[in-house]
N, C-alpha and C positions, 0 to 999 in steps of 0.2 A: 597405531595411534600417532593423531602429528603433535611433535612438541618443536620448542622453540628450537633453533637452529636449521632445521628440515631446510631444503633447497628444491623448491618446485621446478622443474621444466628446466632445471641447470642455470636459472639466474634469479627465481624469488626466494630470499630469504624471509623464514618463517619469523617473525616475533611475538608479542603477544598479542593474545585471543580478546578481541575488540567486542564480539558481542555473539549471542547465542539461540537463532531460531529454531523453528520447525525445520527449514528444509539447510541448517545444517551451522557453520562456524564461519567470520569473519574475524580475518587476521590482519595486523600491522606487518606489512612485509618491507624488504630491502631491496628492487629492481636492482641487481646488480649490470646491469648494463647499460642500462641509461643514468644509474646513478639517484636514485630518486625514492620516497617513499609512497606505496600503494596499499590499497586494501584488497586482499585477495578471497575470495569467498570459496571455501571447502564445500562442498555437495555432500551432504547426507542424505540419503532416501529413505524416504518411512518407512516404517515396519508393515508388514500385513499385504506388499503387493505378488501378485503375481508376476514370473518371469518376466513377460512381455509388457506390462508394466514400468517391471524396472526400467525395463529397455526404452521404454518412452519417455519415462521420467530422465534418462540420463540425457535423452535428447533435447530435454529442457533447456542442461547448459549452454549448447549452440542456439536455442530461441532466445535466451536471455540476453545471451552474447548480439546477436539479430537486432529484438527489439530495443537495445539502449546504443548501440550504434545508430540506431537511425534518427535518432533526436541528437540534435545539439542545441541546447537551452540550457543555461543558466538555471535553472531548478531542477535540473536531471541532474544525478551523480553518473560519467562518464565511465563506458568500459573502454578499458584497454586489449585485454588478452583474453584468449580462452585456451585452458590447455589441460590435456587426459594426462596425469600422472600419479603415482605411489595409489593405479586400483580405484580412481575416484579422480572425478572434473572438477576444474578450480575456474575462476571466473577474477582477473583483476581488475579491478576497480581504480577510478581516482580515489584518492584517500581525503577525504574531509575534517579537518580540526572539526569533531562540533558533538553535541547530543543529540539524542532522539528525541523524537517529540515527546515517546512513553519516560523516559529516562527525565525530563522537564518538568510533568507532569508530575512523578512520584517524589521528584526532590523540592519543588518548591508550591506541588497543590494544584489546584484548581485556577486558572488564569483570567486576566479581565477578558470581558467579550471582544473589548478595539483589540487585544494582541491577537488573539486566537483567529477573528477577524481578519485579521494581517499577515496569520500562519496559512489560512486558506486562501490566501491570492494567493499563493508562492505554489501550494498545491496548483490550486485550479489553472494555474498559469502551465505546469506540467505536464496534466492531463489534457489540457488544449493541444499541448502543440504535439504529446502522443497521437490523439485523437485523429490530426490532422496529415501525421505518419502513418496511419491504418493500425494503432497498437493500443490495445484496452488494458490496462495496465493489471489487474484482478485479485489485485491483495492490497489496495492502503488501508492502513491502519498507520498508530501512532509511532508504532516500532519503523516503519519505512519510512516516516516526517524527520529528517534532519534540521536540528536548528543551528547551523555551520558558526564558527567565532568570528568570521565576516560579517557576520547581518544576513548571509541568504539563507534562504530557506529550498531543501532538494526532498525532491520523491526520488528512493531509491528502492533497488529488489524488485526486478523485472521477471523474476523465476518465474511467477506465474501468466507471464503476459501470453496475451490470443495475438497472433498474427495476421494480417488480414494479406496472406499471399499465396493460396490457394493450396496450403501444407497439409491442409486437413486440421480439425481443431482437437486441440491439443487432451482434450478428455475423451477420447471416440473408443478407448478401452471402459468408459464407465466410473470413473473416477474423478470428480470435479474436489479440487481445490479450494481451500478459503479458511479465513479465522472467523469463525461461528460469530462473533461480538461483532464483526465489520461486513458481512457479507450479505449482499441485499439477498429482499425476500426472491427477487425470482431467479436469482443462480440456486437459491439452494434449491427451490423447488425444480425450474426444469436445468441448467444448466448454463443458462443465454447469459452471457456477457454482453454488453454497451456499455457505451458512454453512461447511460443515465447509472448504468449498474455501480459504475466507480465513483456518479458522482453523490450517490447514498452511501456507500464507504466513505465517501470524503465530508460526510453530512454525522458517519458518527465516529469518526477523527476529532471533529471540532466539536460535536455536543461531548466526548470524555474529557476534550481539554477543559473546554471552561465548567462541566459539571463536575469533573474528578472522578467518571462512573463511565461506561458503554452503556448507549440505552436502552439497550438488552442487560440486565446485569445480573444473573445469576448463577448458581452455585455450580451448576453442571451443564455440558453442551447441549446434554439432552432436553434441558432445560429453557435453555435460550433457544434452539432451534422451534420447540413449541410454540414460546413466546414470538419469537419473529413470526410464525404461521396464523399468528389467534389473535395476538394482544398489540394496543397503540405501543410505542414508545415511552418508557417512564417520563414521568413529570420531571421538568427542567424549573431548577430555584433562580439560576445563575445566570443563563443566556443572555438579560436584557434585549435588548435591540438586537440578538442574534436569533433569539427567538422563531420570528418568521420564517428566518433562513433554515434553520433546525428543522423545523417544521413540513417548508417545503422541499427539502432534500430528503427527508425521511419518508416519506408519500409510500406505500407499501406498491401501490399500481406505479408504475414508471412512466406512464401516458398522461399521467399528474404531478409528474416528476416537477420540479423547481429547474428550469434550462440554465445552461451554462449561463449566457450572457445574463439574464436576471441576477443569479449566484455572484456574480464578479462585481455589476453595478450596485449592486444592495452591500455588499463585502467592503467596498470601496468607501462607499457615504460611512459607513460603524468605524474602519480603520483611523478615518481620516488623511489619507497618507500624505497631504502637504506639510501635515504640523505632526510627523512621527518621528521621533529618535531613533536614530540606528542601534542595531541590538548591539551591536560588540563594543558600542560607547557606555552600556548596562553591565556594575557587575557581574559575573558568570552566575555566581548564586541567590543572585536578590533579582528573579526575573520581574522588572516592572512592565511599567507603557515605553513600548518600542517597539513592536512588530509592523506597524501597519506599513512600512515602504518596504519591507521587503522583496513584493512582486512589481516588476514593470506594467502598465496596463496590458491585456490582452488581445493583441493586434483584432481588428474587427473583421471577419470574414462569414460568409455564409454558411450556418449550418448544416453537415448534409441531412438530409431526411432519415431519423430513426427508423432499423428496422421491425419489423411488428414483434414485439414480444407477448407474453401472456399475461394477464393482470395479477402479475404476484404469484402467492400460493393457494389464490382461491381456485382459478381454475385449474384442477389438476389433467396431467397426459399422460399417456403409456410409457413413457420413456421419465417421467417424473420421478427424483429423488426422492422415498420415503424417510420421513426425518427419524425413524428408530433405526435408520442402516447407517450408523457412525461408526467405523472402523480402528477409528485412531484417535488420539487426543493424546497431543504434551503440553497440555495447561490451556488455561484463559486465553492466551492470543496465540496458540500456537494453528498451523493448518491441520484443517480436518480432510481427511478421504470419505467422501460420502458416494458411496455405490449405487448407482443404478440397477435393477433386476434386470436379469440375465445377458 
């Protein structure tokens, strides 16, 4: 068990435990060599896999380590290190003064539509320039939105990212990834990540901030999993003028999907962002209107051609995840192991 004190890899000093997912613990550590503090991520592996499994999942922390090295943008939180010690991989991190988007959410509510607005340029500026690295990022949610005491806003927790370097992908044991409340219809059904996949994650990032809810919201996984298979997305009170965007990010077909540059241009005109106040000029607890300068505009480049996916969970395949094969569940936004047959 790591308590404070522990000393990773013979120079990170453990501190206190910063925050607590599915795939494991983030610590305030002490870089004793460069002098500095980081955040270092512990690796826990779910319960329920098989050996080879494990083995793969361990190999995550070198993809994580991978895919956040190869972005350098200001909305990415930045790795430093990867290192095997005390039985288990650590992953350090730049350390961010800031909250999580979920942690924003449960302390001060449901947010206006211009901030939230203003929280997804800062996304969608991240997954652009992933995008643009060959890396689908495959778990935002609110818990990887940081709202930094600077004013920016980072996508962090790369653990689940696909690589596109010809490594093989990353579920080929049967096991796909994801938190049930954020994960488009067609990873759960066939397993396919894109672009579009992340940017319906990032379509119900922004409908829980400004609703206070995931638009999936109910009581058990098994539950949401059905819902995202059968049912529209709950009724939004709150969105105003996000509405659209809500809408067209949540498309269950991805071929319907709402495109980046739409998402950025529409996000842009709600934000306002000539006439927004910097968030760290906003008491930390009274979150008002300040978000929308957040992100830089999104340099203009051409998209490449989506590759074909399936329309959702309507049509099903051989290799298609049946939604009663949920293995795992630690809460609401925790990842789920959803098993492929044989």
């Amino acid at each position: 068990m790591t308590v404070m004190g522990t000393v990773v890899a013979g120079r990170y000093r453990i501190g206190p435990c910063l925050g607590t997912g599915g795939m494991g613990r983030v610590w305030l550590a002490r870089d004793e060599v460069l002098r500095r503090d980081v955040a270092i991520k512990e690796i826990a592996l779910p319960f329920g896999l098989t050996d080879d499994e494990r083995e793969e999942m361990r190999a995550r922390t070198l993809r994580e380590a991978r895919a956040a090295a190869r972005l350098n943008h200001s909305n990415v939180v930045r790795i430093y290190d990867v290192q095997q010690d005390h039985e288990r991989p650590w992953i350090v991190m730049e350390f961010v003064p800031s909250r999580s988007l979920l942690q924003v959410i449960r302390e001060n509510g449901p947010l206006p539509p211009k901030d939230v607005a203003g929280i997804g340029l800062g996304v969608l500026a991240a997954l652009d320039a992933a995008d643009r690295a060959g890396v689908v990022h495959r778990d935002v949610k609110p818990s990887n939105v940081l709202i930094a005491d600077d004013g920016r806003v980072l996508l962090t927790d790369f653990g689940a990212a696909m690589i596109d370097e010809g490594e093989g992908a990353l579920t080929r044991t049967g096991v796909i990834l994801g938190s049930p409340r954020y994960i488009a219809p067609e990873r759960a059904a066939t397993g396919v990540s894109t672009l579009a996949s992340d940017l319906w994650s990032l379509g119900a990032t922004m409908y829980e901030a400004v609703e206070g809810r995931a638009p999936y919201s109910r009581d058990t996984t098994m539950a949401v999993l059905v819902a995202l298979a059968t049912e529209k997305p709950d009724r939004v009170n709150r969105a105003g003028r996000l509405k659209p965007v809500l809408n067209g990010l949540l498309q269950k077909n991805p071929k319907h999907r709402m495109q980046l540059r739409e998402v950025e241009q529409r996000l842009r005109k709600i934000a306002d962002v000539q006439n927004a106040v910097r968030l760290h000029q906003v008491p930390k607890r009274r979150f008002r209107d300040g978000l929308a300068q957040l992100a830089a505009p999104l340099p203009v480049t051409a998209a490449p051609a989506a590759p074909a996916v399936p329309d959702g969970v309507v049509e099903r395949r051989p290799d298609a995840v049946p939604i009663a094969a949920v293995s795992e569940v630690a809460g609401p936004d925790a990842l789920v192991n959803l098993r492929r047959p044989g």
